[in-house]
C-alpha positions as CSV (number, residue, x, y, z in Angstrom):
1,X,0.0,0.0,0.0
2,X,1.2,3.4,-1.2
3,X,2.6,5.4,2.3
4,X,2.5,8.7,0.2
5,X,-0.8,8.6,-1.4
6,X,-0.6,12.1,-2.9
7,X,1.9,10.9,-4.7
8,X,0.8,8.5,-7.5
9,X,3.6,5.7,-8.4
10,X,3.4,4.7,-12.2
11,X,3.2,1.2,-13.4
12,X,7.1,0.0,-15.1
13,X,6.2,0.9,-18.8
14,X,4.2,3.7,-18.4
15,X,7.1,5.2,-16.5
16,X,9.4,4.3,-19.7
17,X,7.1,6.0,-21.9
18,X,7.1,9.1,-19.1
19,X,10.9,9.3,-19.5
20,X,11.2,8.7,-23.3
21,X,8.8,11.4,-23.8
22,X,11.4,14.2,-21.3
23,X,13.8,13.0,-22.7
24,X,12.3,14.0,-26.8
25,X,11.3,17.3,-25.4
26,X,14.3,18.3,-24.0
27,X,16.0,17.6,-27.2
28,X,13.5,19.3,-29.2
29,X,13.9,22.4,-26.9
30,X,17.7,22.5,-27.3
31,X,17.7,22.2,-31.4
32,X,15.3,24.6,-31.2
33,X,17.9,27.0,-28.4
34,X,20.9,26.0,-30.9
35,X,18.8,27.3,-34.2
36,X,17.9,30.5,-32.4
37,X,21.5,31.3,-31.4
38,X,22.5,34.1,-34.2
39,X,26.3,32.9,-34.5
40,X,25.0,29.5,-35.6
41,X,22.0,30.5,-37.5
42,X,24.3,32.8,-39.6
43,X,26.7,29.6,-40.3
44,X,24.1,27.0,-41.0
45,X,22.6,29.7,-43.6
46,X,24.0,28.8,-47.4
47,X,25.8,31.5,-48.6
48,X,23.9,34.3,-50.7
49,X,25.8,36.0,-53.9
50,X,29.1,37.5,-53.7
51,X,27.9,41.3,-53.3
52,X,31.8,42.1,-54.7
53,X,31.4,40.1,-57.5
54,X,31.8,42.3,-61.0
55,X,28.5,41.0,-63.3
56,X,29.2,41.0,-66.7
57,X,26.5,40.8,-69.5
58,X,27.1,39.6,-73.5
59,X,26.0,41.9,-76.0
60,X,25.9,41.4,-79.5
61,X,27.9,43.6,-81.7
62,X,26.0,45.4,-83.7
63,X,22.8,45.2,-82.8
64,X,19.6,47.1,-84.0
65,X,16.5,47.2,-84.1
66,X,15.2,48.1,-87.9
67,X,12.3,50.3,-87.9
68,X,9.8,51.2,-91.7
69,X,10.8,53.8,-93.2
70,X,7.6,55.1,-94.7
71,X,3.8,54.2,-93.7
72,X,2.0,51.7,-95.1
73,X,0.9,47.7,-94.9
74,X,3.1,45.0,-95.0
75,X,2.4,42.8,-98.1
76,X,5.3,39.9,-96.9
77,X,7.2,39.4,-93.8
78,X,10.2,37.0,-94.7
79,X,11.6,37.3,-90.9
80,X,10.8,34.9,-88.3
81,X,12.5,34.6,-84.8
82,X,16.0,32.7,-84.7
83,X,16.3,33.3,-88.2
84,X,20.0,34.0,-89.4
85,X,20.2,36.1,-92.2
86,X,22.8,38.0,-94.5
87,X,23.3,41.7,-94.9
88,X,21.1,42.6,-97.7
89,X,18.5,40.4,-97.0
90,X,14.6,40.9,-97.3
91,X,13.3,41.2,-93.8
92,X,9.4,42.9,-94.7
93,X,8.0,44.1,-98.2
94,X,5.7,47.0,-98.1
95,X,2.4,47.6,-100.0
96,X,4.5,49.6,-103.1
97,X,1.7,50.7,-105.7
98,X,1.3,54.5,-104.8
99,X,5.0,55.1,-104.6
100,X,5.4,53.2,-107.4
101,X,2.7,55.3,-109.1
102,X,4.3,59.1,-108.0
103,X,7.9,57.7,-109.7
104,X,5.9,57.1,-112.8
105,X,4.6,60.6,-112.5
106,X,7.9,62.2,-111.7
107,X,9.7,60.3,-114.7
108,X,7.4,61.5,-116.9
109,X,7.4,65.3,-115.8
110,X,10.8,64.9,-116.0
111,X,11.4,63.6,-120.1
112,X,8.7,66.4,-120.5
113,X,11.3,69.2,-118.9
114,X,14.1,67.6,-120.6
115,X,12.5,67.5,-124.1
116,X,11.3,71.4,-123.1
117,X,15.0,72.3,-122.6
118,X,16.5,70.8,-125.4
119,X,13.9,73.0,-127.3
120,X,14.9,76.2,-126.0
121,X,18.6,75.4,-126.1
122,X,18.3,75.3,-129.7
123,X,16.0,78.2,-130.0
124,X,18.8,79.9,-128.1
125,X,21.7,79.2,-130.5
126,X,19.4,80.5,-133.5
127,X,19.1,83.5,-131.4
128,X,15.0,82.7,-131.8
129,X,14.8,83.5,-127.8
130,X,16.6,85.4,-125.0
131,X,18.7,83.7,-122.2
132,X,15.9,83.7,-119.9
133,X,13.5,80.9,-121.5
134,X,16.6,78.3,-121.5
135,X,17.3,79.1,-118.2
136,X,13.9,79.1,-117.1
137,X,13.6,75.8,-118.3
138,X,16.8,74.2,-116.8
139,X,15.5,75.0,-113.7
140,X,12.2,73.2,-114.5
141,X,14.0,70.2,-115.8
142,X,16.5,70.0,-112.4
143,X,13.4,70.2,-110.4
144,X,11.4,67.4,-112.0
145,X,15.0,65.4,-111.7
146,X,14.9,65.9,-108.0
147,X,11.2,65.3,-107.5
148,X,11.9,61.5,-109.4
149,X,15.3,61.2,-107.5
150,X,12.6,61.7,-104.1
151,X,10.1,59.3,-106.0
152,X,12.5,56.5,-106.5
153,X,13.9,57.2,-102.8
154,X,10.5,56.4,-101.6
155,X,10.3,53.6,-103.8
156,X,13.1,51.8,-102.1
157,X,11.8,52.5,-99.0
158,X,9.3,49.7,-99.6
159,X,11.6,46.9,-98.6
160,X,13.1,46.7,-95.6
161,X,16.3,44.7,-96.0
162,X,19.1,43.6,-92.9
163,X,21.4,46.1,-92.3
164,X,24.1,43.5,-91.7
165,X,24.6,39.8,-91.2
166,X,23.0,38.6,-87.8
167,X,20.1,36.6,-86.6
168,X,16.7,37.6,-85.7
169,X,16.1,38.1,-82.4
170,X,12.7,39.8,-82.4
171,X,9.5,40.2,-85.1
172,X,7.1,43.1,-83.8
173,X,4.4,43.1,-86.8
174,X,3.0,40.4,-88.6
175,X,1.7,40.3,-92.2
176,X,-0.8,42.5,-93.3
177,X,-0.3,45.1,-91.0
178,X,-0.5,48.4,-91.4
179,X,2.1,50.7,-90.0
180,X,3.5,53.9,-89.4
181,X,6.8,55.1,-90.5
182,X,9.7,54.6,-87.5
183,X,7.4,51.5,-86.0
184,X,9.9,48.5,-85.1
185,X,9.8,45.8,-87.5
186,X,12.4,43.7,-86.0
187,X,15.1,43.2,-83.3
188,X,18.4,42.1,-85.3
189,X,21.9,40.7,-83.7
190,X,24.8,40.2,-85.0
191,X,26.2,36.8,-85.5
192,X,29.9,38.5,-85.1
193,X,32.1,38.1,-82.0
194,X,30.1,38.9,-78.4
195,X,31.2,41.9,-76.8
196,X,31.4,41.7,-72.7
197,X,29.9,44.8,-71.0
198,X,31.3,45.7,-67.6
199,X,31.5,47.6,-64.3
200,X,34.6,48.1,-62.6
201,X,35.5,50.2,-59.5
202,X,37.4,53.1,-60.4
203,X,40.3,52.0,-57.5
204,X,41.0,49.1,-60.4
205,X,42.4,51.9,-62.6
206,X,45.3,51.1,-61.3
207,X,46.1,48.1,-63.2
208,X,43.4,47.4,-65.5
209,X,44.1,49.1,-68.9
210,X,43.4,48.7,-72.4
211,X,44.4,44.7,-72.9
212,X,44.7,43.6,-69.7
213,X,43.5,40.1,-69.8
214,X,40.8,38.5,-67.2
215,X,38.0,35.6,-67.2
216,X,33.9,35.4,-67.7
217,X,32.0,32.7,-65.4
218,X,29.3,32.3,-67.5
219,X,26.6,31.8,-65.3
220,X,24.3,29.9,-68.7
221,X,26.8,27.9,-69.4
222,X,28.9,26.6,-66.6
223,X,32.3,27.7,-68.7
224,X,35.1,30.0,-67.9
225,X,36.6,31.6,-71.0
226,X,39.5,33.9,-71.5
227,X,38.5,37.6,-72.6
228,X,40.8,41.0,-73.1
229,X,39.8,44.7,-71.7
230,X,39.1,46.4,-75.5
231,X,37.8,49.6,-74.4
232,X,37.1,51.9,-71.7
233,X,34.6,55.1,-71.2
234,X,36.5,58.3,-70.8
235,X,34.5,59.3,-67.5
236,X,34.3,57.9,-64.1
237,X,31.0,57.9,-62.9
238,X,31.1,59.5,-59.7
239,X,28.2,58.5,-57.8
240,X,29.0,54.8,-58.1
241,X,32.7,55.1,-58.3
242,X,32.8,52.8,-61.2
243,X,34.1,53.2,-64.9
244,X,32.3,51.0,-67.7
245,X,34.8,49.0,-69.9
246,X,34.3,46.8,-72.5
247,X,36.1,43.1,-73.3
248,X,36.1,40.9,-76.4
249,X,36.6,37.1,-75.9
250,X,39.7,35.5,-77.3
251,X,38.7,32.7,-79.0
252,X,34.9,32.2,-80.3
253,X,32.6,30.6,-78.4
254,X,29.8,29.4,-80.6
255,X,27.2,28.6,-77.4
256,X,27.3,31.8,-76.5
257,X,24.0,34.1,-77.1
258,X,23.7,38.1,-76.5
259,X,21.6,38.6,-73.0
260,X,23.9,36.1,-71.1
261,X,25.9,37.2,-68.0
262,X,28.1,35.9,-65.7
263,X,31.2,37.1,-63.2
264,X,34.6,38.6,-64.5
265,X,37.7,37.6,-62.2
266,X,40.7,40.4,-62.8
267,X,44.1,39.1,-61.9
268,X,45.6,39.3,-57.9
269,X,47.4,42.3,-58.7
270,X,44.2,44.0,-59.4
271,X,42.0,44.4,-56.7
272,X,38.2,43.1,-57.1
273,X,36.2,44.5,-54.2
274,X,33.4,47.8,-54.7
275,X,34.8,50.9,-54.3
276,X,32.5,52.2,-51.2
């Protein structure tokens, strides 16, 4: 018989289960003390991007984005997107029948001022009329060669050809459409060498120059490759302490595509942290 009986006594495995179930809280309670302790919470963290690090994005080189020239509809569109395509090449056709129609006009006022010169230039030499009919109609004649010079400009403005060799990166209109002169028709790159766009701190003046070689982490591709500095703006910009510099890559890298970006490492000697 229990002596104590406020104090209950607890069968052999229910007290086993009483201490198994302590012995999970106090555990619980100390991971949860150790995960709220700042030094280890901080460690136990995986580490975030380096806020140092100096991005670096590709550009193409040239790269443009061709606009129509004149208002109008579009009749063909012989760019698509991803297309690669060589300087010279038809990229949109434009509705052409009223320009076409004004160069007509123009090339026939201008055989009829031609023909009119000629006339008085030999009326002139029989002394039939004074120097100012001639004159008078030189001046008709040059202006009907300018307006059919303007005619056949517009003319040509009805197809839209690639400025250079590239790939298509972009299609705004679609066939059909109507459009006003300066819309964008399409986004072209160049399929040349990239060009690396940069951010340095000004401090890195120091040793970075024209030529001095680093390397590009790519982040797309998981590759390091070898690059040169090519260029550098002529101002420091003096809120962010930083100059912008430009690199060229050097050998070609065929997987690379304009828009990618990735981390440039400078050598030891040149120091890599922000300026503050």
């Amino acid at each position: 018989m229990n002596p104590h009986p406020e104090t209950a006594v607890l069968p052999i495995p229910d007290l086993r289960r009483a201490r198994c179930r302590a012995g999970a809280f106090a555990l619980a309670c100390g991971t949860l003390a150790l995960a709220t302790m700042p030094g280890l919470a901080a460690s136990a963290a995986p580490a975030g991007p380096d806020p140092g690090a100096i991005r670096v994005l590709l550009s193409a080189d040239p790269e443009s984005t061709v606009a129509a020239t004149m208002a109008g509809t579009i009749v063909k569109l012989a760019a698509t997107l991803g297309q690669s395509v060589g300087k010279g090449k038809l990229l949109v056709q434009m509705d052409c029948a009223e320009p076409r129609a004004r160069l007509g006009m123009a090339d026939a006022e201008l055989a009829g001022a031609i023909e009119t010169l000629q006339a008085k230039s030999a009326l002139r030499k029989l002394d039939a009329v004074g120097d100012t009919e001639p004159n008078l109609a030189k001046s008709a004649a040059d202006r009907a060669a300018s307006a059919a010079t303007l005619a056949r400009t517009q003319v040509s403005h009805c197809t839209v050809e690639a400025p250079f060799s590239g790939r298509v990166a972009k299609v705004y209109v679609r066939p059909h459409e109507s459009v006003n002169a300066g819309a964008p028709l399409v986004d072209l790159v160049s399929d040349g060498p990239i060009k690396l766009r940069l951010n340095i701190p000004s401090t890195m003046l120091r040793t970075v120059k024209v030529g001095t070689a680093f390397t590009v982490s790519v982040s797309e591709t998981g590759k390091s490759y070898s690059a040169r500095v090519s260029a550098m703006n002529s101002r420091v910009d003096a809120v962010a302490q930083s100059i912008e510099i430009e690199g060229r890559l050097q050998a070609p890298a065929a997987e690379l595509l304009p828009g990618m970006s990735g981390i440039a490492q400078f050598p030891a000697s040149a120091p890599v942290t922000q300026a503050r």
